[in-house]
N, C-alpha and C positions, 0 to 999 in steps of 0.2 A: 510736448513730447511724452510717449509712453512712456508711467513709470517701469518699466523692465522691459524687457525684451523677450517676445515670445519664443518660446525651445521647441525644437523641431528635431523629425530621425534623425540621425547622421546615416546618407547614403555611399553605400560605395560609388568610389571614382577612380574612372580605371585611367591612372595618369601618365600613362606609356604612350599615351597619344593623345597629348592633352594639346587642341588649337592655340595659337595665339590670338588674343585680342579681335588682330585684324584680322584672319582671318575667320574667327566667328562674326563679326561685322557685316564683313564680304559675303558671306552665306547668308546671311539675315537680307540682304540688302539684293542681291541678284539671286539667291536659290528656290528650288522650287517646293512648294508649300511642306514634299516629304525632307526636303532639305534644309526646311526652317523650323519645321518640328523638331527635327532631331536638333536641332541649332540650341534652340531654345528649352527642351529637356535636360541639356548639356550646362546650360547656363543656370538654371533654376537647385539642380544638384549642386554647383560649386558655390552656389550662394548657402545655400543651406550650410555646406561646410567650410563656410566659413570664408569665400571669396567673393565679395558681392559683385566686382567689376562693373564700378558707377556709368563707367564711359559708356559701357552699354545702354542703357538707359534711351536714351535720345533715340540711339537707332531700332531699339525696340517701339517704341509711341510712333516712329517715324515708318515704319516698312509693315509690321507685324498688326499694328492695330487699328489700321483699316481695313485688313482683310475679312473677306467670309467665310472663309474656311470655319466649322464650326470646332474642329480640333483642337484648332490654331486657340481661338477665343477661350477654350474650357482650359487649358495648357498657360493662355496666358492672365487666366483669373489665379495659377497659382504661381505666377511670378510676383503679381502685384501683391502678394500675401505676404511671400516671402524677402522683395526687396526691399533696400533701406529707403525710407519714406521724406527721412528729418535729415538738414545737415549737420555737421559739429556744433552749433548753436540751439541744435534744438526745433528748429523751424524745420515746417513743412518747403520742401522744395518747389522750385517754381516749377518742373516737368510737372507735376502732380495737377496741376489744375487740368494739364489735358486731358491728365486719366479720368476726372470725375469729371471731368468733359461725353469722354466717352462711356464710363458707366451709365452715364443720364441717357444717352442715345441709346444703348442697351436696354434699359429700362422702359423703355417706350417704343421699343423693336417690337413688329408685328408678329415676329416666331414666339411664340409661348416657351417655347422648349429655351431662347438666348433668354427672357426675360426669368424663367424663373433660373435657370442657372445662376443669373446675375443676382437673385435675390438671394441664392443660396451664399454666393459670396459674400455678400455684405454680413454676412454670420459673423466670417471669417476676419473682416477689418471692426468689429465690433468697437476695438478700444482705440481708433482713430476718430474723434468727434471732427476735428478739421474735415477729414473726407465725406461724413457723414450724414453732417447738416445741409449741404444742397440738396441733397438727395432725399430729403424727408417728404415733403409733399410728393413727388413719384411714386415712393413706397406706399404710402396712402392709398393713393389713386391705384396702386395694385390688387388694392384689396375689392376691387370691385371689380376685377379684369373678368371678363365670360367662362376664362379656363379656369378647373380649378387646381390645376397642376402651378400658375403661377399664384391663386389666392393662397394656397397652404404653404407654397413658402416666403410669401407675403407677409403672412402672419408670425412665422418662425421670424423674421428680419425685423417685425417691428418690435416683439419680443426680446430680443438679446440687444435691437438699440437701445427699449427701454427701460433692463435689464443696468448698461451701462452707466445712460446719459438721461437720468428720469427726464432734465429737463427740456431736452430734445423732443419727446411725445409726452406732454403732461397730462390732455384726458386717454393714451393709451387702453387704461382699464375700462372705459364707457367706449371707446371706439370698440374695442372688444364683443363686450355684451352684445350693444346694435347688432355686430358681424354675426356672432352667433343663434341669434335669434332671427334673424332673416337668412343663414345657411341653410343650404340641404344637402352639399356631400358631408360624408360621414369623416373625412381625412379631417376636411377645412374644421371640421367641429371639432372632433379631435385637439387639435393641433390649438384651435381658440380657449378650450377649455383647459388645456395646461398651462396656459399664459395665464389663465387666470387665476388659477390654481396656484400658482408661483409668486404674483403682483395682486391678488387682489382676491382672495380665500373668499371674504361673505357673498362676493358678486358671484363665484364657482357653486357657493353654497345655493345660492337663489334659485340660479338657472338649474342645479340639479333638483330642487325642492320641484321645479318647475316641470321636470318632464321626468319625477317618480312615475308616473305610471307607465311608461315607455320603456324602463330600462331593458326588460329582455328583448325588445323589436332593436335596443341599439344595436351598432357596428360593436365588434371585437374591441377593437381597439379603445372606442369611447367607454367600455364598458371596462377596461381595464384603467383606465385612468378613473372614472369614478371609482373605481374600489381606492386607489393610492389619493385620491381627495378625501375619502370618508376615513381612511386609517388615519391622513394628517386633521384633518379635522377634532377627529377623538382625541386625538395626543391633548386638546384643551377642552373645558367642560362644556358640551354642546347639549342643547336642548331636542336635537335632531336625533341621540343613540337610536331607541326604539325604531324610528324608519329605517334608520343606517340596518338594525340588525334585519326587517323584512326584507329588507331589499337584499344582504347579502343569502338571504333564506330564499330567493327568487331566482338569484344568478347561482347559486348551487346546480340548477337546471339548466346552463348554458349550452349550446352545443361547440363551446371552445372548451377543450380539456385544458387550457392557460387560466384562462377565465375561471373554471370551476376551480381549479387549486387555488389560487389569490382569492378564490370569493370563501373559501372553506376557513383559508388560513386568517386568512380578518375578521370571521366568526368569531373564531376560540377566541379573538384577542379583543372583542366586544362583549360577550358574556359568557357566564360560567353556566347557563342551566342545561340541564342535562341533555334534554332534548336536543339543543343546538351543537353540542359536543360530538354527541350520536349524528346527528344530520352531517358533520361535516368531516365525522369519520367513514360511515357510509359513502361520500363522496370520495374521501383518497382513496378506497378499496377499489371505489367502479373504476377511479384513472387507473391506476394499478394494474386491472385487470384487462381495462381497453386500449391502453398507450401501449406502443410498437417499442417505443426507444426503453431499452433495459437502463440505460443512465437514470432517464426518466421515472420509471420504476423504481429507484432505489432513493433517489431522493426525496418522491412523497411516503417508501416504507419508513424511511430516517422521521418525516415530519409525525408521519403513524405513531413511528414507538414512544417522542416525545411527547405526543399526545397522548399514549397509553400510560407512560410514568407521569403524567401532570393530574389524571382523571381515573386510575385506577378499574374498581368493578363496573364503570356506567359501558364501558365499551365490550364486556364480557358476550354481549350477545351477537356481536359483527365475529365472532373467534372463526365458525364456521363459511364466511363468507370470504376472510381471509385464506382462508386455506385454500379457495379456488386459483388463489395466485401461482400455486405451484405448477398450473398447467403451463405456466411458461417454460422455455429450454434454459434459461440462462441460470449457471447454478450459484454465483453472487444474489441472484432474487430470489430464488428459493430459499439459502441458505438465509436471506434474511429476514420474511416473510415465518420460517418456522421456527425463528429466534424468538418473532413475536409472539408467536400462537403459544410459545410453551409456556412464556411469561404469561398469558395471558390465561390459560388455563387453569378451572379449578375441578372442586369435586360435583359441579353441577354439569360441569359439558365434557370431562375429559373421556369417559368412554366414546361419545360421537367425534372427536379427534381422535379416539387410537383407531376406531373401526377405518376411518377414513385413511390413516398413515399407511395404516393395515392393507385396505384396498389400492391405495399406490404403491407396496411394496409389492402386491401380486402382478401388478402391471409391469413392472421392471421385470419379472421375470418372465411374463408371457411373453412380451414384442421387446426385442432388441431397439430402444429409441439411443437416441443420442445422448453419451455420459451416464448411462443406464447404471454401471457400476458405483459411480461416485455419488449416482442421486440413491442408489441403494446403501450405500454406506451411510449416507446423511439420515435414512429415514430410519436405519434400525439405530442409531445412536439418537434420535428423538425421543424412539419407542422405550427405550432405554431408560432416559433421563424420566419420562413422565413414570415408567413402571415403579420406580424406584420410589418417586415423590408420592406416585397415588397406589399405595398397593391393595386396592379394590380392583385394581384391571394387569395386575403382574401375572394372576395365574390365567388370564384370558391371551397375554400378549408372548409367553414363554414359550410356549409350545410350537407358537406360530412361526415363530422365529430361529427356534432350532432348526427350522428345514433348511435354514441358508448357512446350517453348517457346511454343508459341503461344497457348497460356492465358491465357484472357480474363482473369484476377488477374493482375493486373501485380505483384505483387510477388512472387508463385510465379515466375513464368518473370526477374523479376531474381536470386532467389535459385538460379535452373538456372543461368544465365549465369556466374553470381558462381563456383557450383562450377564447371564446365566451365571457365571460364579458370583456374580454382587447379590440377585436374587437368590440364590439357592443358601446363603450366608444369612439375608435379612429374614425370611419368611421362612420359617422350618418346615409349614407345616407344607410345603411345596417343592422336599428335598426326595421325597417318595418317587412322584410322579414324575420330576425332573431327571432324577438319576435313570429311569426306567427308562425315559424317551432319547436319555443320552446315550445309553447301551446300543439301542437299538438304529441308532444313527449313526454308529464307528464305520462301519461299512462306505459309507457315501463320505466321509472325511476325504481330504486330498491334501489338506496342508498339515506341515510339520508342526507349527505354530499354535494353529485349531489342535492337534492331535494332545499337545504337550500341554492344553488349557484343559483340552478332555477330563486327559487322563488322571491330572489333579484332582479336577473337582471329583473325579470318581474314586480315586485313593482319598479325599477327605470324609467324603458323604455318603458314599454308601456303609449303611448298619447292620442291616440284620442279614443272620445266616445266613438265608436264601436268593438274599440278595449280592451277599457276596462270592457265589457259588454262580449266582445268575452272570456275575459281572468278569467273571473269572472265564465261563465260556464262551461270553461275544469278543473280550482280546483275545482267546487264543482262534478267534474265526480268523480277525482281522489278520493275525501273526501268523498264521499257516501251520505247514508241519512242525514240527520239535522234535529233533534236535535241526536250530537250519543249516548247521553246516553238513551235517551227514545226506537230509533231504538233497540240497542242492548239488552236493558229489553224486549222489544215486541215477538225478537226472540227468548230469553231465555223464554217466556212464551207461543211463539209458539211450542218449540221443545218439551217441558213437557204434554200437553196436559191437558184437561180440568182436569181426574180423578189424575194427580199428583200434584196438585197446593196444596196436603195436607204438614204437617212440615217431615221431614225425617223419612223417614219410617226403622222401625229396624226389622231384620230380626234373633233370633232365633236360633240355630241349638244346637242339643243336643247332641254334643260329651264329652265326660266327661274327665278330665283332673286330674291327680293328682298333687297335693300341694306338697311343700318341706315338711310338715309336714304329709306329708302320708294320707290328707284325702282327698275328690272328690270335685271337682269343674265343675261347667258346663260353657262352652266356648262361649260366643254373638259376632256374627259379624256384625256389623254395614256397612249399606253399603247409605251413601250418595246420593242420587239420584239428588239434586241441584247442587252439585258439579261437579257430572258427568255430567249435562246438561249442565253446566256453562262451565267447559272446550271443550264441543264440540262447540261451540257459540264463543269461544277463536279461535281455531283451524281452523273454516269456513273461507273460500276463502273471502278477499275481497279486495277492491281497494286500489294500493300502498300507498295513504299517509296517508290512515285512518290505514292502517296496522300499520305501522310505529307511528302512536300516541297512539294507541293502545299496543303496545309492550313495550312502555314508552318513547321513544323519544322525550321529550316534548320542545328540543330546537328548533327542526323543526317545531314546534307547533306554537312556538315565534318568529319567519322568517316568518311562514304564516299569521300570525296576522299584522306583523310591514308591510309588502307586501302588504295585505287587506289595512290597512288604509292609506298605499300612494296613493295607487288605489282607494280611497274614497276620497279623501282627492283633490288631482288632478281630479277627473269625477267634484266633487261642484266648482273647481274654472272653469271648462270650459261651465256646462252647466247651462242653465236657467228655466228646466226643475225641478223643487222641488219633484214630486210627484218618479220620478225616482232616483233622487240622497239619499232620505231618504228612499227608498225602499232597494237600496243598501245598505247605512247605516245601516240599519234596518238586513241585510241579513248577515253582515258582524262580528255585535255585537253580532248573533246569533250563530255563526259560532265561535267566540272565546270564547264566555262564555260559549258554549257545550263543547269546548275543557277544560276548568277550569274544569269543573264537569266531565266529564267522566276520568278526572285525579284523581279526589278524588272517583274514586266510586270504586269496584271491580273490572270490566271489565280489566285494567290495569293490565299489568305487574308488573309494580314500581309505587308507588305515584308521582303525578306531583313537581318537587322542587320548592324550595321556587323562586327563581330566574325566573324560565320560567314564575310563576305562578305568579308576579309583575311585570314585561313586559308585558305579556298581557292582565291586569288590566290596566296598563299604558298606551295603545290602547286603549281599551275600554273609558277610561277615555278622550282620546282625540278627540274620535267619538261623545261622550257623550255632548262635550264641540268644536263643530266644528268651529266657528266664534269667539271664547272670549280670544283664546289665539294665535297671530299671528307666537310668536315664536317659539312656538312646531311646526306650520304648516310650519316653514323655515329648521327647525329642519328636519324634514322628507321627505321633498320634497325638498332643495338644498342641506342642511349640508353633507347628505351623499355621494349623488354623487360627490361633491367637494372636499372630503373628496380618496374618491376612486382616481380621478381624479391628485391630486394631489401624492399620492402616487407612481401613472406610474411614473408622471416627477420626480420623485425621485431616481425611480429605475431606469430610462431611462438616466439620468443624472450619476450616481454612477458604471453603464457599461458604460458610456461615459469615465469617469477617470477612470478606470482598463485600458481600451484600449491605452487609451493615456500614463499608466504609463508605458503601457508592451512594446510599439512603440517605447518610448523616456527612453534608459537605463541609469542611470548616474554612470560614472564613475571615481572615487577617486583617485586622484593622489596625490603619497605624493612628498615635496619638493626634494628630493633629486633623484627623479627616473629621467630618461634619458627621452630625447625629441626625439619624432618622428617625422621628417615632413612628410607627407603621400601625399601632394603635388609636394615632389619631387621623387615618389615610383608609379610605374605603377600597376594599381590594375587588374589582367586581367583574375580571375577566384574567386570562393570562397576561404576563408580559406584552408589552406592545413590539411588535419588530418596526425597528428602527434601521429601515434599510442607508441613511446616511453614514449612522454610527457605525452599522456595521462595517460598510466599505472604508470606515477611515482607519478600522483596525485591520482589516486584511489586506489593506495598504501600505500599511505602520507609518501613516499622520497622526494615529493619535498620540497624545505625550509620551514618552518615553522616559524613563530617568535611569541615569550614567551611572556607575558607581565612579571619582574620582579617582581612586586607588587601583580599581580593576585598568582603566585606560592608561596610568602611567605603567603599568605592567607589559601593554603590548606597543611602546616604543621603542625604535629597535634604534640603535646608534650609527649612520652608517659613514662617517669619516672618522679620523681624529680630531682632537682639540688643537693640533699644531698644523693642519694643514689651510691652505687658503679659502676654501670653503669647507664650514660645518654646519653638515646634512645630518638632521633625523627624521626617519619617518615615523607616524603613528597608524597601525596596523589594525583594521576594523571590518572584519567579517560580516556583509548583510546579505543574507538570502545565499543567491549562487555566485556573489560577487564578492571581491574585497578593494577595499578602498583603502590608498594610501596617501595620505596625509605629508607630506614633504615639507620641512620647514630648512631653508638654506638661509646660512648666515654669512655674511661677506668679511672675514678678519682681515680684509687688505685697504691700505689707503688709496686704492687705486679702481674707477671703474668699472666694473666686467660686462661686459659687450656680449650679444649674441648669446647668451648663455644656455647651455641646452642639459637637459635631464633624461638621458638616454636609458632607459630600462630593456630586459631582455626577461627571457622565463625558461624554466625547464620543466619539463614535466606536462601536464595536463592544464597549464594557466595561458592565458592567450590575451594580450593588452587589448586595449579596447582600443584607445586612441592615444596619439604621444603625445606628454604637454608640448607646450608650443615654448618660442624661443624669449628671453628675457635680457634687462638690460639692469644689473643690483648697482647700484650708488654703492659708494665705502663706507662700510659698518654698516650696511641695510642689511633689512632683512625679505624673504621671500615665502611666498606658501605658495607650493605646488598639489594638486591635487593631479592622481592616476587612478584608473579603474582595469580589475585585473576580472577578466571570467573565469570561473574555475568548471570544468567538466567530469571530474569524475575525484572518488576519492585515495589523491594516490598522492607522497609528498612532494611537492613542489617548490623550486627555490625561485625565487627573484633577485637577478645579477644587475649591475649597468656602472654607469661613467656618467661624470657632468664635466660637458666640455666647454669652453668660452676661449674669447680671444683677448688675451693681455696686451703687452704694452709691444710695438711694434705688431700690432697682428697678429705676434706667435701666439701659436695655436695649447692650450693648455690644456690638463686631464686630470682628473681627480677619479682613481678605483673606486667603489663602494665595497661595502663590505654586503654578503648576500643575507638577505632575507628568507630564512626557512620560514616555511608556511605549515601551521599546526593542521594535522588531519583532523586531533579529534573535536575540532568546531565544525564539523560534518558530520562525526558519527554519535547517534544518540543509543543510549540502551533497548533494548524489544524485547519481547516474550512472543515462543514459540512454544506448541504442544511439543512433546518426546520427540512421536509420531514426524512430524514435520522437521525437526532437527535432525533425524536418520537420515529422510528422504533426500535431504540436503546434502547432507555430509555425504552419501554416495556420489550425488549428481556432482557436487562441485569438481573440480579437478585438480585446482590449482591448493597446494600445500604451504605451509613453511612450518618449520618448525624450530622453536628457540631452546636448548638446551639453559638449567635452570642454575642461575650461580647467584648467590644471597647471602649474605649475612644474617639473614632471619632464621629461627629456629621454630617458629609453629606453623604449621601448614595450612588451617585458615588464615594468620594475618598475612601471609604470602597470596592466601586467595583474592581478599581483600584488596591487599596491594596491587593486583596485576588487576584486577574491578576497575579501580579507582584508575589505574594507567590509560585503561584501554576505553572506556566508559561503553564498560559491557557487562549487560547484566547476568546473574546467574540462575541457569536456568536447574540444576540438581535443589531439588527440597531439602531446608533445612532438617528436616529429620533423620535423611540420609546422609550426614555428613555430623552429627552429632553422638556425643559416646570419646572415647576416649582412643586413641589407633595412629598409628603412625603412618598409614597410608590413607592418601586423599586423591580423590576424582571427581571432579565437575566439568558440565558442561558449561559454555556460557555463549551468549547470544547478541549482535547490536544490528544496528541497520542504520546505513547513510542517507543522508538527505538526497541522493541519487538514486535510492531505489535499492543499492547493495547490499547484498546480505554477508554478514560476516560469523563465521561459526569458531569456537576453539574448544577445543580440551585439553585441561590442566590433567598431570599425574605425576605424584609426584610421592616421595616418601622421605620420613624422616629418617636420619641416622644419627650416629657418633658423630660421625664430619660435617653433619648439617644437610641441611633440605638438599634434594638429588632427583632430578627427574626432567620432564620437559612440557612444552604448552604444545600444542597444535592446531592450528590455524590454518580454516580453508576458507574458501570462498570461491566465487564464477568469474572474477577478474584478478589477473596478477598484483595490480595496483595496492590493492585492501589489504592482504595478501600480506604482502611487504612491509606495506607501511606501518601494519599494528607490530610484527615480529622486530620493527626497528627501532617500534615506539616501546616494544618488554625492555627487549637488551637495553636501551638505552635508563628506562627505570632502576632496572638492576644495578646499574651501575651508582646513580644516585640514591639507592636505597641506604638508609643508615642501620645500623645494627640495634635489636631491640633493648630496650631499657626494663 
């Protein structure tokens, strides 16, 4: 008898119309062949789940397995798979001899196509020796058959028999060799040299030593199994490396793009020299560029970069060859293609990398291709990153780049702005020419955004006189007439003319109307004439930033004002010139306090708020007051650039320690594990990939270790101690599943019959399968094992009863108590850019929001706390949230093992009465949504007050 039992799906069965017995008999036995199929597909299902219905048996060998139907036979090789073989003793059954009765006929059937079917079967019964042994010399003799559709699965059959039952085929591995050295399909070869490869390495070793010089004339396939023989081969110390490494130097040329990746990647992991590092980087570049499938692509850029962080500067001169990658559309291959190239850039190619960013950044703008805007964002935040790092080509790449300030993508031209202010900070001597070209580019601005990044960097940087007089008449281009509210009255009184300066004229018309009461009414239509002049005066063409204040934008209004009085501010400390510096003065105060007023007037969109419109009062006041207060003037003219300044070295410093953390990995050792010396172990290529290892970890066979402590934590209790059955289950989260552990304990002296464990779900969980029914002894015990699917991350409870029949039959019932299901063993922390966090928080829809009730009195350890609740990280920088203040706001960020994104913001402030404020919490499904807002309040409540 088999030691286990093979596992198989569990299929659905739809048992609303489940046959009887007899009558699936009856169908077997008088129906016709499409009536015996389906007979038989029906029967094969219910055995699988669990109904094998012996009685059948007889009448299947007796009706079904003489026929020719070749259906019927491929249908009925997976009954024989699937039905029970042995009786309760363990023995093979006496129907059974008829089957290998029939398999031997099969096997020596004149169809190729039943013969090798049949040999594919015998895969299938592999750990039946009883069945298997008659049938060995046939196998055999298959191996000689003319076709070689039934020699290769001939071979596959002697394989896994002698796999199983060495000594079923003891010279196996020499029947082999003969086979393969007298083949000439390329499958049958194939297929001999993994057998042998598997049972018999040095004889695989021979035959490939045997026909090295052939390997590029071989099949795909053979030549892919040779590269997985030479990898297992090397794992121990073979005399054979150096061929192994020409030959994988040979299939680098393969015309299989499968082939050349496996033969690249078993390179690196054969030697370290340069050459061969290079040879088999050069080849992921050509797959790269020649493979259709964007998955494809991404996966040999992934083996690229690891290649790049294992070997450094040898790959420095493929930098240029990568970059051809970009001609792909997919912008996951791009974006990761010029992750590499920047990494991989230095001071010896980074000019022929910006030139080229450079020429595909003109391309985006010439010809509208597809995702043009996002590949144009990605290429100026390249141009960016390298300018920065190599500032021998920042004053080549600034200039160029300013032209896509005015770029309809608004986030292309914030990311120009973003670098232009970084360089015009880092590199002085490029604040001349920069300011110069930024003047001259206000005009083509279009966003408020770019305008407000502008006009900064122009109130920080510009210095001298003439430049500030320069700077002073391209805003007042952009900004139009002064004063704008009087302009814009003038026009609204030009566009009406002298004869309509009267009040709204009403116009009339005599159509008559009846009332709901049945009598006549006459109809007046009013028609507006102010209004309609007023909106065409709205409407009129005019200069971007006056547009833009206009429309209501009034924080750009408040950048122009704090900008004006740097620029005023700085002209009076350099010149001595009075009549000039209070003319500007003069020009400046007219200029903001037009902006105040044509906020409150009609003209306007929106009213001007309260905030813009105290800021630049707050200007005004400082112009007002130029000499009497020194600290506003330090205020405005160093605090802020200092201020900026210091932030670089911030962020300059905090990619300093990511880099450093990613270089230097630390590794944990515990007491008891085994010492390596690696001093006395020659290192003479990469890591070998170990594709068994691998798969037993992205399986999770490999060992795992439990904490004891953690597991009694997630048993949940679910009757009492006084009732006649006590049920707990233990509650274990794997993957998108969870597993429950059912342990029932019988405290009666009596019986319990039929016993049933009936579970139910709420929420997003959906039973797999129901335990089956039981029969507990008095004072036994039981273990029930359930599997629950989970779909999305939203809380879910698990309910049910366990029902049995007591004494007289009566039917008995025991409530469980429910099982909450923890969401956050789904959701793990993430990091997101700003940028991406906005984009979010707009799109999502769905809210909640928890108002904030605590015991705690410091607004980080509350941060902390609701961290630690939600296991969501925070995305606001510690520098921003450091200092001393009683108001706190963070963002924070996590994402489900589903895919879901989960967004909140804390704000909150301290008072007299303690912490006051609320979380907010969005996301794209209601489920997340909820469950985290249920998962605060519910912390809050268990929070203890600080010590």
């Amino acid at each position: 008898m088999a030691a286990e039992a093979p596992c198989y799906t569990v299929v659905f069965e739809d048992t609303t119309e489940s046959p009887s017995t007899q009558e699936l008999r009856a169908s077997l036995e008088k129906g016709t062949d499409e009536e015996r199929l389906d007979t038989l597909r029906r029967i094969i299902v219910s055995t699988i789940n669990g109904n094998p219905q012996p009685t059948l048996l007889m009448p299947i060998i007796q009706y079904i397995m003489p026929s020719k139907n070749k259906q019927l036979k491929k249908l009925l090789h997976f009954y024989w798979e699937v039905c029970p073989k042995y009786d309760e003793n363990g023995k093979l059954k006496q129907e059974m001899i008829l089957v290998v009765n029939a398999i031997r006929n099969d096997l020596q059937h004149p169809n190729e196509y039943i013969r090798g079917a049949t040999l594919r079967f015998l895969q299938k019964i592999s750990k039946d020796a009883e069945l298997l042994e008659p049938l060995i010399p046939i196998c055999r003799s298959c191996l000689e058959h003319r076709h070689s559709y039934v020699r290769k699965n001939a071979v596959f059959a002697v394989y896994t028999i002698y796999r199983e039952y060495e000594h079923l085929i003891p010279d196996a591995p020499e029947l082999m060799q003969t086979f393969i050295a007298a083949e000439s399909d390329a499958t049958c070869k194939r297929n001999a040299f993994v057998f042998l490869a598997h049972c018999a390495m040095p004889k695989a070793v021979e035959w490939l030593i045997s026909v090295y010089d052939q390997l590029t004339s071989l099949d795909e396939l053979l030549q892919m199994s040779i590269i997985e023989v030479i990898r297992l081969d090397c794992k121990n110390d073979t005399t054979h490396r150096p061929r192994y490494i020409r030959c994988m130097f040979e299939l680098l040329n393969s015309s299989s793009h499968a082939v050349k990746y496996e033969a690249a990647t078993t390179l690196t992991t054969l030697t370290q020299n340069p050459a061969a590092v290079k040879a088999a980087a050069s080849c992921f570049v050509n797959l790269v560029i020649k493979e259709s499938d964007n998955n494809v692509k991404l996966i040999v850029l992934d083996r690229m970069d690891t290649l790049r962080s294992k070997h450094g500067h040898i790959l420095d001169g493929l930098t240029m060859d990568i970059l051809q990658v970009l001609s792909s559309a997919d912008m996951e291959v791009r974006r990761k293609a010029i992750s590499i190239v920047l990494s991989m850039t230095s001071s010896r190619n980074v000019e022929e990398v910006v030139l080229f960013l450079k020429k595909q950044l003109q391309r985006t703008q010439e010809r509208e291709f597809e995702k043009a805007p996002e590949y144009r964002q990605l290429l100026i935040q390249s141009i960016h990153v390298l300018a920065v790092k190599f500032s021998e080509v920042a004053a080549s790449v600034v200039h160029a780049l300013m032209e896509f300030l005015g770029d309809s993508n608004n986030p292309s031209a914030l990311d120009v702005v973003a670098f232009v202010r970084e360089v015009v900070e880092k590199f002085p001597h490029l604040r001349q020419s920069i300011c110069d070209k930024l003047t001259q580019t206000l005009t083509e601005i279009k966003s408020g955004k770019a305008f407000r990044g502008v006009l900064w960097i122009l109130g920080e940087y510009v210095e001298g006189l003439s430049d500030i007089q320069a700077t002073f008449q391209d805003i007042r281009k952009v900004l139009g007439e002064i004063p704008i509210l009087a302009s814009e009255q003038r026009l609204l009184d030009e566009a009406g003319g002298e004869e309509d300066k009267k009040e709204d004229k009403v116009e009339g018309s005599g159509r008559p109307k009846v009332l709901a009461d049945g009598t006549y009414a006459t109809e007046t239509a009013y028609t507006s004439t102010n209004s309609a002049r007023l909106e065409a005066v709205k409407a009129a063409s005019k200069p971007p930033l006056r547009a833009l204040i206009l429309g209501g934008d009034f924080f750009t209004g408040s950048v122009l004002a704090s900008a004006l009085t740097k620029l005023v501010l700085r002209f009076d400390d350099l010149t001595n010139d009075r009549p000039k510096a209070n003319a500007l003065r003069a020009e400046s105060m007219l200029i903001m306090t037009s902006i105040i007023r044509v906020g409150q007037s009609k003209f306007v969109t929106v009213p001007i708020d309260e905030d813009s419109n105290e800021r630049i009062l707050n200007c005004i006041q400082t112009l007002s007051e130029l000499q009497e207060k020194s600290i506003v003037h330090d205020i405005f003219l160093k605090d802020t650039k200092a201020a900026y300044s210091k932030m670089l070295v911030a962020q300059e410093k905090k990619a300093a320690e990511k880099k450093e953390s990613e270089s230097t990995k630390e590794h944990v050792v515990q007491v008891d594990d085994l010492l390596t010396f690696r001093q006395f172990s020659k290192k003479s290529a990469d890591d070998p990939i170990d594709y068994v290892e691998d798969l037993g970890k992205a399986t999770g066979t490999a060992e795992v270790r439990e904490d004891f402590i953690s597991n009694l934590s997630r048993i949940s209790q679910l009757t009492g101690f006084s009732d006649p059955i006590y049920a707990e289950a233990y509650v274990k989260m794997h993957g998108f599943d969870i597993m429950l552990d059912v342990l029932l304990v019988n405290q009666t002296s009596n019986t319990l019959q039929n016993l049933c464990l009936d579970f139910a779900t709420l929420g997003d969980l959906k039973l797999v399968e129901r335990p089956a029914v039981y029969t507990i002894a008095p004072h036994g015990f039981q273990s029930i094992k359930a599997t629950i699917k989970v779909s999305s991350t939203e809380t879910g409870v698990i309910f049910g009863s366990i029902l049995w029949e007591g004494p007289a039959l009566a039917e008995c019932c025991v409530i469980l108590n429910d099982i909450h299901i923890d969401i956050m063993d789904y959701i793990k922390p993430a990091y997101c850019s700003e940028t991406q966090f906005r984009s979010m928080w707009t799109e999502f829809e769905w809210e909640n929001r928890v108002n904030v009730s605590t015991n705690m009195t410091d607004p980080r350890d509350y941060l902390k706390h609701v961290m630690k609740s939600t296991n969501m990280s925070c995305l606001t920088p510690e520098g921003a949230m450091s200092g001393d203040c009683d108001f706190l706001s963070a963002n924070m960020y996590a994402r489900s093992l589903f895919g879901e994104d989960a967004l909140a913001n804390l704000s909150i402030e301290k008072t007299e009465a303690g912490i006051v404020g609320h979380v907010r919490i969005r996301s794209k499904t209601q489920g997340i949504a909820l469950s985290l807002g249920d998962r605060i309040t519910m912390s809050q409540k268990d929070s203890k007050p600080s010590i």
